[in-house]
C-alpha positions, 0 to 999 in steps of 0.5 A: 102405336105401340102397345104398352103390355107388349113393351114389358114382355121379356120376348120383345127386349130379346127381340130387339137385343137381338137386332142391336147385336146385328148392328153392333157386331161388325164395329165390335167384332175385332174388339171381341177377338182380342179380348178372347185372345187375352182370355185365353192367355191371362185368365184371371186377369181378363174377367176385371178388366172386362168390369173395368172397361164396361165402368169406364164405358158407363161413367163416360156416357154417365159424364156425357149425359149429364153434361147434355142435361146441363147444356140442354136446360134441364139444370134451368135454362143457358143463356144463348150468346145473343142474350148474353149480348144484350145483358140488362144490368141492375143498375142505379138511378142517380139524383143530382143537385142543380151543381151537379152533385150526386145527392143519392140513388135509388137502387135495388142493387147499388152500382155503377157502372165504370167504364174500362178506360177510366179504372186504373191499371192498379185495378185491372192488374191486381185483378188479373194477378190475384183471380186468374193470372192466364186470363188473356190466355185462355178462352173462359176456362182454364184446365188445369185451374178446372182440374183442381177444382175437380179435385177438391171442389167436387170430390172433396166438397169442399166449397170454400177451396174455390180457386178454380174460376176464370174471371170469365166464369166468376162473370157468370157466376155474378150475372147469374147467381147460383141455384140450390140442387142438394149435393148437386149444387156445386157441380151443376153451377161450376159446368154451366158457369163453364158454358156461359163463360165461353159464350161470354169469351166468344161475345166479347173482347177480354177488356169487355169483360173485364169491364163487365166484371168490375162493373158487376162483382160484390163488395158486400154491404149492397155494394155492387161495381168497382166505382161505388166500392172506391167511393163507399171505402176510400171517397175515390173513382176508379179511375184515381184509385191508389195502388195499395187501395186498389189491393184492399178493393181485389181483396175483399172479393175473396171474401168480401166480409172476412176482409172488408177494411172498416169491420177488419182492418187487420185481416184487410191489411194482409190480404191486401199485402197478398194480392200486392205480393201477387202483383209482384209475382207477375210482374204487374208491381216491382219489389221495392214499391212492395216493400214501401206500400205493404207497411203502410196502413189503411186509411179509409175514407168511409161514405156510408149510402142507403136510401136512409142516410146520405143529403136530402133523404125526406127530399129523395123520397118524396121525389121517388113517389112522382118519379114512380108514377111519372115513369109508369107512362115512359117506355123503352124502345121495347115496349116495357116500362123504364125501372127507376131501381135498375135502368140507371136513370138519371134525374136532375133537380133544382137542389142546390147541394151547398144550401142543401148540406147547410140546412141539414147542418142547421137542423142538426146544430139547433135541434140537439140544443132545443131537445136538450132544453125542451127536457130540462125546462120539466124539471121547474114543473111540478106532476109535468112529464115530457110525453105529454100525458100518461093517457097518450103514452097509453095510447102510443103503447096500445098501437104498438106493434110490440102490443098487437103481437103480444095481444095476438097471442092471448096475452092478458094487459097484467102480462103485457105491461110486464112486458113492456116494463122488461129492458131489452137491448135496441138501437135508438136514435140519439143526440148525443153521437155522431152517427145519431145512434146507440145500442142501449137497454131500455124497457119498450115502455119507456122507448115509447116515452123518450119516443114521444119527447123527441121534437120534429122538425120541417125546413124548406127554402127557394128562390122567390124571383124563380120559384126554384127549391133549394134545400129541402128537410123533412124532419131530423132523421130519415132512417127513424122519422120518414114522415115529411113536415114539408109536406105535413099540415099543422096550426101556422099560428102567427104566420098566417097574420100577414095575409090579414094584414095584406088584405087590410092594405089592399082594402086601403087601410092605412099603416098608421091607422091605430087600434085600440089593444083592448079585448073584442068580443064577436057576435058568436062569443068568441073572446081572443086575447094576447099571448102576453096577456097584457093590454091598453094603449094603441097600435099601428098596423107595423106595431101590431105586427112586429109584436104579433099584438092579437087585438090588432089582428082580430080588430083587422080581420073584424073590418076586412071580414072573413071572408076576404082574408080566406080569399086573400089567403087562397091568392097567395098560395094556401091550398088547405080548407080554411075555416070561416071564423075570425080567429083564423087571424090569429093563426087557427089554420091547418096549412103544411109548410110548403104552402105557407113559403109559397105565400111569404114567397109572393111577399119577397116577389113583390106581389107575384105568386111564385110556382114552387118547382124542384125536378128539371129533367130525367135522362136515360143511362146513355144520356137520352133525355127522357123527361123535361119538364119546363121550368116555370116562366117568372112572366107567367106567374100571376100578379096576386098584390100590388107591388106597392102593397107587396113593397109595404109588406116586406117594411112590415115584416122587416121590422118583425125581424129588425125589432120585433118577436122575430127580433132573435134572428139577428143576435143568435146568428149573428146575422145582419143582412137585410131581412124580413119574416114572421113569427108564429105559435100556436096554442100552448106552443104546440106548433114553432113556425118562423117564415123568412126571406131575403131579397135572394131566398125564402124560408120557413121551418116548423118545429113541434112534436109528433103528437100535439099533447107534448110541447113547451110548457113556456112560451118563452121557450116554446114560441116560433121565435126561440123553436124554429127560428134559429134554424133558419138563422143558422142556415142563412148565415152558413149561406151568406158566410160562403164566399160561393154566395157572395152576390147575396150580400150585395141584395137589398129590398125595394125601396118605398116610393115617398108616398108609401114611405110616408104611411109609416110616419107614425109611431107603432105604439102609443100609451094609454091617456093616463098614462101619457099624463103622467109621464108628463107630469113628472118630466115637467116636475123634475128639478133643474138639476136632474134635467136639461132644459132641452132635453126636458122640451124634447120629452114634453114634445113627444109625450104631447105629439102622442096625446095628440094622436090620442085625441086628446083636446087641451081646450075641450073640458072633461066630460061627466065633469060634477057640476055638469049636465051629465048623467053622473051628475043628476045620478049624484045629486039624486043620492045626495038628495035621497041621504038628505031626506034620510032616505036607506038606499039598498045595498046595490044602490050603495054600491053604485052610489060610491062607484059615482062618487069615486068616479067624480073625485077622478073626474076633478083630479084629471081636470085639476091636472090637465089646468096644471099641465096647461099651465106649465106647458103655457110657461115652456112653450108660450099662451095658445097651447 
């Protein structure tokens, strides 16, 4: 080993010099004697050039150096040949619709790739006329374009002058990117560009490359491949792609900002005019077509694409999370994990893109009407505001990140609300454009209010008989609300009635079974009422339901018990916790609204419980299946309810649809196919449901704000039938109008067997008593005149059928009649007596006293009427009635 003490003493270099000369001297030995002979001859000029030879010697051994840095890794490390052939693009994951329509990507860089026979040669030359005209010449590096990069690039510095780059090396370039060396940069990059572009030319063929290229270059925008830039800027493949389109593409790689056809369409028009001019120059496009295709404009047919825009949004990303986590358990042939954002997976779902587009269409046709009503209908109340109260706006405020920042920086509340009362410039979802955006100025505290007013909104339809998904829309914009009301839970109101219902017929309840409107209290205090607030008469089970009368629900679930309708309700399909109370009748339930179609879905499927499916496979980037997942067998799926029971279901809620709260579906969409559905608000209509099905599909929508506080002050705005039904109205009509679904027309429900049929023989509502009396009366006292007498025998007949089903007895005497046995009587003979001996009742005594004697006089006029009315009835329709 050597010692170091002896490396920096001036006698071991001298020793070793000396040896070097010894080595040397014969190589250089004919050198040296002509340099002495030239010496002696020019004296003045061998000195310089002396100098000039050792700099020469020194900068070739200085280029070659680092040059051996470069190719040695120093500078990062080469790709070898055997990487380079085995180069792993970032590429795309696609999801498809059931009709095989690209519903989006998922993607860390947005390409595609495009197979070189399917790009036109309009790409392919301009490309080669405009980038590197020697491309099939040279073996990557062409030297006289290199020399003047030498020049201009590295002497000058110039980086923008560029120009010098193959097509091979411009691959490099892409595949991988550049790294930061100071003033170095530039000519590090440019030499190992050369490198890895002639290992590139030696891998593979010219039209490889060209296929790596186009399949690799950036278009801007995270736009990356030939194929997504032609469908991003002119709705286009590859392969179809104009001459002059073609030009537009080849020249935004120049500068893909500078010249992008959608920020500046001038300057893309005469860029694109310089690559066709190109083309002319090499003879890939002649000059009469120039001359004809450079005065035409640009037209684009611009598709904007991110994770946030595009069909099926909320749908996309609730499936990216599964996919995540399925994918963590699926491995490549080497051993890693496959990468949803890089290895061009494909997956295949259920969605059909039609039903799709149309759901979308009707969310967005609805809502901007319903938002703009929801703000109006504040003007007829007065110290109301939108955002609910001034409380939650508070407390909106002070979760802010806006207020955690300004908080973190010592700030006091005084200078905060200064803060949030200053306008500044934002961009904020809206309405009222096209691209359901603006830039505006707005104060961050009343962003927050008009924040807070914006109604959301969730949409879900599927197949019953299959269980397959066909459209699904999580709220009204992905790229503001990213959070999903398909899968959110919120009040269900009404809806949840036809479980009680269910359970009532399966317990053998009978449709035509009346129920008293009168309010009921339980045992715990708990009083319901309706909505309407209004009371008397009686109900069938399908007047109780088509008019969503809450008696009748409470009356139901009072007979069937608690706990048989949560018990129905899990059969059915609701996962959430139900609560153990009578007024989850009226809707008192958590439940999201996948859960809620599923239960409407059993319903349509006639008492068999669907699954709810919507992934069918996942391919790798060469078509390999990766994943399938089988989908459901319809003759697996549980039976849950009777099909007669079921079949009875479907009549009640068709009569919702046809003539009761969800009664709108039919005049505000025009929609006159059959349907069935239910209605549902929840309390002071915070929550609109609507869940509805044809024989062919399933929907249900919710509508209600974020925060519960904000809602419809009306009821008649704010119910499920006005808030979220005519979204589903919208939606099915754009379906039933598609001649793509022309077989839904011809889909009807069963029909009830005449033993079912005959349960519903029965009217769904029928007056009080007293009431009916008195329409009667005034049909028997009308004059001749003014009525036929059959028509007058037809009203008296009804009217005497529906006290009959009242219970009324024409034979039978009025009860606590005076002069009877009753206790009223002997009451009231009690008080006369106690006045005749002069007896001074209490003032609780009186009161009572002319209760009974008002009662009485009652008494004796409905038995002076009801002799009357039998007398009368005994004229029209002989004795014995």
């Amino acid at each position: 080993m050597l010692d170091f003490k002896k490396l920096i003493t001036k006698s071991f270099w001298a020793h070793q010099w000396q040896t070097l000369k010894v080595v040397l001297y014969p190589y250089l030995r004919p050198a040296i004697l002509r340099y002495r002979g030239f010496a002696t001859r020019h004296p003045k000029l061998a000195k310089p050039l002396l100098i000039s030879a050792l700099a020469a010697v020194l900068g070739l051994f200085a280029v070659l150096f680092f040059l051996s840095l470069i190719y040695f890794g120093f500078f990062g490390k080469l790709p070898s040949k055997a990487d380079l052939q085995d180069i792993n693009q970032n590429i795309a994951s696609e999801v498809y619709s059931a009709d095989s329509v690209l519903l989006g990507k998922y993607y860390i860089e947005n390409r595609l790739p495009a197979d070189l026979e399917n790009v036109s040669p309009a790409i392919i030359n301009a490309l080669v006329a405009t980038e590197d005209a020697r491309f099939f010449e040279h073996g990557g590096i062409d030297f006289r374009a290199w020399i003047r990069v030498f020049l201009r690039t590295i002497l000058m510095q110039d980086e923008s002058a560029g120009g010098g780059s193959t097509i091979s090396q411009q691959l490099a370039k892409n595949l991988y990117p550049r790294k930061r060396f100071g003033k170095l940069t530039v000519p590090i990059a440019k030499i190992k560009e050369m490198f890895i572009a002639n290992r590139l030319e030696s891998a593979y063929s010219k039209n490889e490359i060209l296929a790596l290229y186009l399949n690799t270059v950036p278009f801007g925008d995270n736009v990356f491949g030939i194929k997504v830039a032609a469908q991003r800027f002119f709705d286009a493949t590859p392969e179809n792609i104009k001459v002059e389109e073609a030009a537009v593409l080849i020249g935004m790689l120049k500068a893909n900002t500078a010249y992008n056809p959608a920020r500046n369409p001038q300057r893309a028009q005469e860029r694109r005019n310089v690559v066709m001019a190109q083309m002319v120059k090499y003879n890939y496009l002649d000059t009469l077509a120039f001359d004809s295709l450079k005065q035409l404009p640009i037209i684009l047919k611009y598709n904007t694409e991110s994770h946030n825009e595009g069909i099926g949004t909320y749908f996309r990303e609730h499936l990216r999370l599964e996919l995540e986590d399925l994918l963590k358990n699926q491995t490549k042939p080497d051993g890693r994990p496959y990468n949803l954002y890089t290895d061009g997976l494909k997956i295949y779902t259920t969605i059909n893109s039609k039903m799709q587009q149309y759901a979308e269409e009707a969310v967005n046709q609805h809502m901007k009407d319903l938002q703009k009503i929801f703000i109006d209908h504040f003007k007829g109340y007065s110290n109301a505001v939108p955002w609910g109260t001034d409380d939650l706006l508070q407390q909106t405020k002070r979760g802010s990140e806006r207020y955690k920042i300004l908080k973190e920086k010592g700030l006091s509340e005084a200078d905060i609300d200064s803060s949030f009362a200053i306008p500044v410039n934002m961009t904020i979802f809206t309405w009222d454009t096209t691209s359901y955006e603006k830039d505006t100025l707005l104060s961050p505290l009343d962003s927050l209010k008009y924040y807070l007013t914006l109604l959301k909104t969730g949409m879900l339809a599927a197949e019953p008989s299959t269980g397959k998904v066909l459209a699904w829309v999580g709220g009204i914009n992905f790229k503001y609300f990213q959070y999903d009301h398909v899968k959110s839970k919120r009040q269900v109101g009404s809806t949840f009635k036809p479980i009680v219902y269910a359970k009532a017929l399966e317990s053998g309840i009978s449709p035509c079974e009346r129920f008293q409107n009168e309010q009921i209290t339980f045992a715990d205090g708990y009083t319901p009422r309706n909505s309407d607030g209004s009371y008397g008469g009686s109900y069938s089970m399908q007047g109780g339901l088509r008019l969503s009368v809450n008696m009748v629900a409470m009356q139901l679930i009072n007979q069937i018990g608690v706990d048989s309708a949560i018990a129905m309700a899990k059969r059915l399909g609701v996962e959430s916790d139900i609560p153990h109370e009578p007024g989850i009748a009226l809707g008192s339930v958590d439940a999201s609204l996948w859960e809620m179609v599923r239960v409407f879905a059993t319903f349509a499927n006639r008492g068999v419980r669907p699954e709810l499916y919507y992934l069918t496979r996942v391919e790798t980037a060469d078509g390999q299946k990766l994943v399938e997942f089988q989908a459901p067998d319809p003759a697996t799926f549980p039976r849950v309810l009777q099909q007669r029971q079921a079949d009875m279901m479907i009549r009640l809620m068709q009569s919702v649809v046809d003539g009761g709260t969800g009664g709108r579906l039919r005049y505000i969409s025009n929609f006159i196919y059959p349907a069935a559905g239910k209605t549902g608000t929840s309390n002071k209509n915070m929550d609109g449901w609507f869940i509805g099905y044809t024989p062919n599909i399933v929907t249900g929508a919710w509508v209600g704000a974020e925060q519960p506080a904000v809602h419809f002050l009306s009821t008649r705005l704010g119910q499920g039938g006005a808030s979220a039904l005519p979204e589903v109205g919208y939606f099915w009509k754009k379906i039933y109008d598609d001649p793509a679904f022309a077989d839904f027309k011809k889909g009807r429900f069963p029909f009830l067997d005449s033993l079912a049929s005959a349960e519903f023989n029965c009217p769904d509502f029928v007056p009080d008593t007293d009431a009916l009396l008195d329409s009667l009366v005034t049909y028997l006292e009308m004059s001749p005149d003014s009525i036929s007498d059959s028509l007058r025998t037809e009203k008296v007949l009804k009217f005497r059928r529906l006290l009959e089903i009242n219970g009324y007895d024409w034979d039978q005497e009025e009860t606590d009649e005076p002069g009877g046995n009753s206790q009223t009587a002997v009451e009231g003979e009690a008080d006369e007596k106690g006045k005749r001996q002069g007896v001074r009742l209490t003032e609780e005594q009186r009161k009572e006293s002319e209760r009974i004697q008002k009662k009485n006089e009652r008494l004796e006029r409905r038995r002076e009427r009801k002799k009357k009315l039998k007398n009368a009835l005994d004229k029209i329709f002989g004795g014995g009635n």
